[in-house]
N, C-alpha and C positions, 0 to 999 in steps of 0.2 A: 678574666679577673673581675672581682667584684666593685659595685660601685663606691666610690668614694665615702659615700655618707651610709649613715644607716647603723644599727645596732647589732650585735652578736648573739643570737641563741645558744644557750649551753645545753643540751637537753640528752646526756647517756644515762645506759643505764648503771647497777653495780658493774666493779669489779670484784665477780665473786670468791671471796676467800681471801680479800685486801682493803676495798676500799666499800662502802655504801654508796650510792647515784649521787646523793646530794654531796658527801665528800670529793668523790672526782670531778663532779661539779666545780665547786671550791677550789679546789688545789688549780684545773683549766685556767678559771677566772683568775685567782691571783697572779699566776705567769703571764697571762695576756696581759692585765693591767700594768703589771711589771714594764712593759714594752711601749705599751700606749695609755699611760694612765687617764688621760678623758675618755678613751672608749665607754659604750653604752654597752651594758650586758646584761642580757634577760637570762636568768640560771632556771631551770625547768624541769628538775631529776626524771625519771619516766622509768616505769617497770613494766613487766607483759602480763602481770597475774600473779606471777609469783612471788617469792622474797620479795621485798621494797616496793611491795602493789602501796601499802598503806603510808609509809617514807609519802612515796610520792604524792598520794591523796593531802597529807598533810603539811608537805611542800606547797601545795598549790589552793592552800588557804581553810583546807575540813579541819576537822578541830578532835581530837586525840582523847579516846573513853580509855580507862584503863579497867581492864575483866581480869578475872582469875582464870581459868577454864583447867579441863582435864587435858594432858600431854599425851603424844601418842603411846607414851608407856605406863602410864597413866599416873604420873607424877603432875600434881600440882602446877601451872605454870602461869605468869604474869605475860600476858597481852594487850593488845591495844586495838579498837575501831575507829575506824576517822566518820566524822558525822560534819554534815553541811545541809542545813534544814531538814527535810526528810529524808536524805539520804545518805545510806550507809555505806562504808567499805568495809569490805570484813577478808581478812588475808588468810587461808586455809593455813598454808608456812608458817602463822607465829605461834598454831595453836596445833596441830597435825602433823608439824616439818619435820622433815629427817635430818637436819640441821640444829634442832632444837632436842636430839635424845642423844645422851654420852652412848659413845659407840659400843660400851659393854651393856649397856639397859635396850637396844635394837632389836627388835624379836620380829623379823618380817611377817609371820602368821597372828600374832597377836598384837600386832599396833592398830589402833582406834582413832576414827575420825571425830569421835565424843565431844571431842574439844571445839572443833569446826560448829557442829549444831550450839554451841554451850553460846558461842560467838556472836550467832546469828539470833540465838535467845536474847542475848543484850541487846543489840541491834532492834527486837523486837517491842524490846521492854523502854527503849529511848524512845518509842513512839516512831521508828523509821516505817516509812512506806515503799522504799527502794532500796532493795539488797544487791550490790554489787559485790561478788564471789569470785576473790583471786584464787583461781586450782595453781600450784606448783609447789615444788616440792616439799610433797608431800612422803612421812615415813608407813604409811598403812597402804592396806590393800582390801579393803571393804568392803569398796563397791557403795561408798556413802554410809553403809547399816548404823555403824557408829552415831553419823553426823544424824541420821533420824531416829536413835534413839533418845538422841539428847530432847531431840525436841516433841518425843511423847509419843511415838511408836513402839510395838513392844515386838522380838522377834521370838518365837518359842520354838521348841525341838514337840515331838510327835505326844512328851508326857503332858505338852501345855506348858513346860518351864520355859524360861526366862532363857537364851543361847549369854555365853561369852565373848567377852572383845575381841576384833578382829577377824581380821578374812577365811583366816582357818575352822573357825568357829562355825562360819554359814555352809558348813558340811552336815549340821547338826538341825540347817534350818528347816521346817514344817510347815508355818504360815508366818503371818502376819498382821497384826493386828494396828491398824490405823487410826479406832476410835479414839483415843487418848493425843491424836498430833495434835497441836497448837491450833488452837483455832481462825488464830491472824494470819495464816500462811496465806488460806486464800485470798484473802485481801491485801497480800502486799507482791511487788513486781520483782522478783530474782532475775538478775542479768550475771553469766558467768563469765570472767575474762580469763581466756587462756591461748596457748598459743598450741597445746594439742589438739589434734584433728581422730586419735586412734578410738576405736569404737571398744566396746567394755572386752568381748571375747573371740578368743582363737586368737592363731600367731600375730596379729597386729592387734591385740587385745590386751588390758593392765598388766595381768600376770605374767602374760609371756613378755612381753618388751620390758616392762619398768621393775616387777618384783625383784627380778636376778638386780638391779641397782641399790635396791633396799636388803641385800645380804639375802634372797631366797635364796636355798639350792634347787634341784633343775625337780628335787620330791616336795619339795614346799611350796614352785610355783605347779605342780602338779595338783597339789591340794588346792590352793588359794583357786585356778581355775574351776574344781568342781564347784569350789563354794557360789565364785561368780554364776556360777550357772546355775545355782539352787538358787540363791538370790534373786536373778533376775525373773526366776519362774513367779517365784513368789510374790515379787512386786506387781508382775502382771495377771497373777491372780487377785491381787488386794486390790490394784487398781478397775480392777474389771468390777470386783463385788460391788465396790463405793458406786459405779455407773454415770459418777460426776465429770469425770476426768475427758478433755478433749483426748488425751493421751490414751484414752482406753481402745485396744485395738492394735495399738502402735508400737511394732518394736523399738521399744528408745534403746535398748542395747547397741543396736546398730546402726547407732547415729552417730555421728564424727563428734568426738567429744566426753562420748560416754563413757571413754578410758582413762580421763584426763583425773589427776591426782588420787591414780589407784582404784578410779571407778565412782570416786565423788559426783562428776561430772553427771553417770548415768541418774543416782538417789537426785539428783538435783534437779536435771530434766524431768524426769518419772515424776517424781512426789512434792517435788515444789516448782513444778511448772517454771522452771527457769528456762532462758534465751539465752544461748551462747553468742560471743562477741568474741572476734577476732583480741587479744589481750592487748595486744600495742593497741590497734584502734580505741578504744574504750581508752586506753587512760590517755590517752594523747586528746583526746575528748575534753574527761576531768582536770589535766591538766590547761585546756584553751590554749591547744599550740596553735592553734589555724590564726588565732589572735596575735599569737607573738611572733608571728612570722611576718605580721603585714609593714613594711618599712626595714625590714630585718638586710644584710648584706651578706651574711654568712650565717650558717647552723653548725657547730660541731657537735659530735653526738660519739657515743662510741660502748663497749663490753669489753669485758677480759679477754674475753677469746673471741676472734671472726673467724668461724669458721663454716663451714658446710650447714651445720644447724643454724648459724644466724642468717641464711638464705631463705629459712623458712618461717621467718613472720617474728624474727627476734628484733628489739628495741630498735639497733642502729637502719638497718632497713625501713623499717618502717615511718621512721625518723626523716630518710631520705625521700624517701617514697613522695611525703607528704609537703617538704619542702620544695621539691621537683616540682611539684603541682601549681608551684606558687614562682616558679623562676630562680629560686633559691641558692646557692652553691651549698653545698655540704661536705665536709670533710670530717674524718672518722677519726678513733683516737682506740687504740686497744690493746693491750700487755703482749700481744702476739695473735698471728694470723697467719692463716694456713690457705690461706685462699692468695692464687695468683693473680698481677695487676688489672687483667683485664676482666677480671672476673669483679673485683674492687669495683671498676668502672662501672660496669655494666649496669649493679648493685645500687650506684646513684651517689658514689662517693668521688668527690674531685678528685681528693689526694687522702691519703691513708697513712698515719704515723703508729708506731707501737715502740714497747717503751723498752722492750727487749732491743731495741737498735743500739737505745743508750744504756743497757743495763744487760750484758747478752746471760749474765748468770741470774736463772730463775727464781732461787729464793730470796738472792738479793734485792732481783726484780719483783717481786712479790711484798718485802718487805719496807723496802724503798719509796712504795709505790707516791706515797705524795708527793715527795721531791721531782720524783722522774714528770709525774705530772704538770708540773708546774713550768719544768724545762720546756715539756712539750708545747705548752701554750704560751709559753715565749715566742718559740719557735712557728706555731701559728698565726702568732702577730705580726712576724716579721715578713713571713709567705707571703698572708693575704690583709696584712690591716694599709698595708702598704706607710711605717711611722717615719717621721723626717727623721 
């Protein structure tokens, strides 16, 4: 058990399709305080790159631009970059997300990452020096083209025209013409957080793993693959002609990452010399969790679902990972988990609650969710706050 003194870390991420990181946040804390009202609680939200990268940047003190940008269907859309002296957060999701297009406006071959670059244009235009690029869910399949057209690339078919939105489209591709990018790219530092590792092409490649999620059929992602692959020729011919590039030479295609948000990940690598970062890392970074851990006596942390995927580098883990380091206890909090106890253990979690225990019907559990929440960090207080 934990020691007597000492404060409580809140730090999960969303629950997606219920609650935002900092809402489950909230809901934790008021039931725990409910129990032990002088407890000390540090609330922390945390995201891996994706949805709630920028929630979380602005939880933890960055301060909220609001941009128009283009949508991945290319509808108009209000967004927002978190800014903290020279540096940017810029969330792919609130400007590229599949999440963000009514599911009859979806067009897997023609969604655009336009909006991503339009993002990083503000980003540029605030005078940032450090682009930090959450990839996840994202609704395009591009390969980035979009995200560098925005910012002054031009991609043309063999007449010299101008190609179309989306991934379908670099079927069409011929070259690429670089002289028109933004001139401040090479002068500023892109760091990408994500939690995918898959490289741009072949069967662990965008098209084949993620497109069929974004509604391709099995001939859409057959297209979107050729394009990936004209794409990436293309890049490495532009980058070769330029001769600037450390990158020239270098398959960035098949580097872990390079598949991450539809193939954002690669245009980001390639043409704006961006450094991927494990996504929990990086924001548990921006967040200064090493900080609120120190005197800390417990962390709760938690997602919608634990399951198999959250063994592979998703918020709660990493969460634990990082407390472990520090002697920590950590206990998990999730709408449902498919993962068995000793697997939980293993994981770095004391003890594991989900809210389907107290809620076993899911939409009620779903819609419920604060209540159940609140319950649960009652019931937290009472495990481990040890209250008279």
């Amino acid at each position: 058990m934990p020691a007597p003194n000492g404060h409580v870390v809140i730090a999960p991420d969303k629950f997606k399709g219920s609650r935002s990181a900092a809402e489950v946040a909230r809901h934790l804390r008021d039931g725990l305080v409910r129990v032990v009202p002088n407890a000390e609680v540090r609330v922390a939200p945390v995201a891996d790159g994706g949805e709630g990268t920028v929630d979380a940047a602005l939880a933890s003190g960055y301060t909220g631009v609001p941009v128009t940008v283009t949508g991945a269907d290319g509808s108009p859309l209000g967004a927002t970059i978190a800014i903290r002296g020279d540096t940017a957060v810029v969330e792919l999701a609130q400007a590229s997300g599949l999440q963000r297009v009514g599911r009859a406006r979806r067009n897997a071959v023609r969604a655009t990452s336009f909006g991503t670059g339009e993002l990083i244009r503000a980003a540029l235009d605030a005078g940032c020096q450090t682009i930090v690029l959450g990839l996840g869910g994202s609704a395009s399949t591009d390969g980035g083209a979009g995200m560098v057209q925005a910012l002054g690339a031009r991609l043309l078919d063999s007449s010299g025209r101008s190609i179309g939105p989306g991934g379908g489209e670099l079927v069409n591709l011929s070259r690429i013409d670089l002289t028109g990018m933004d001139q401040r790219i090479p002068r500023t530092t892109f760091i990408l957080a994500s939690d995918v590792d898959n490289v741009l092409l072949g069967p662990a490649g965008a098209a084949a793993v993620f497109a069929p999620q974004k509604g391709a059929s099995a001939a859409q992602v057959d297209q979107l693959e050729a394009g990936l692959s004209r794409w990436a020729d293309a890049v490495a011919t532009a980058v070769a002609a330029l001769n600037t590039s450390t990158l020239a030479g270098h398959d960035v295609s098949a580097a872990p990452g390079a598949g991450a948000a539809g193939g954002v990940g690669f245009a980001a690598m390639a043409l704006l010399h961006a450094q991927p970062r494990a996504g929990v890392e990086l924001l548990l970074e921006m967040v200064g969790f090493a900080e609120l851990l120190h005197g800390a006596r417990l962390v709760i942390t938690g997602e919608g679902s634990l399951d198999a995927q959250s063994l592979g580098g998703k918020v709660p883990v990493g969460v634990a990972r990082a407390a472990r380091h520090r002697n920590v206890p950590t206990v998990a909090v999730a709408g449902v988990t498919s993962l068995p106890p000793e697997t939980l253990t293993a994981a770095g979690f004391e003890q594991t609650y989900t809210l389907r225990q107290l809620e076993p019907n899911l939409s009620r559990c779903i819609a419920d969710a604060g209540r159940l929440l609140e319950r649960t960090g009652q019931q937290i207080a009472e495990d481990w706050l040890n209250p008279s």
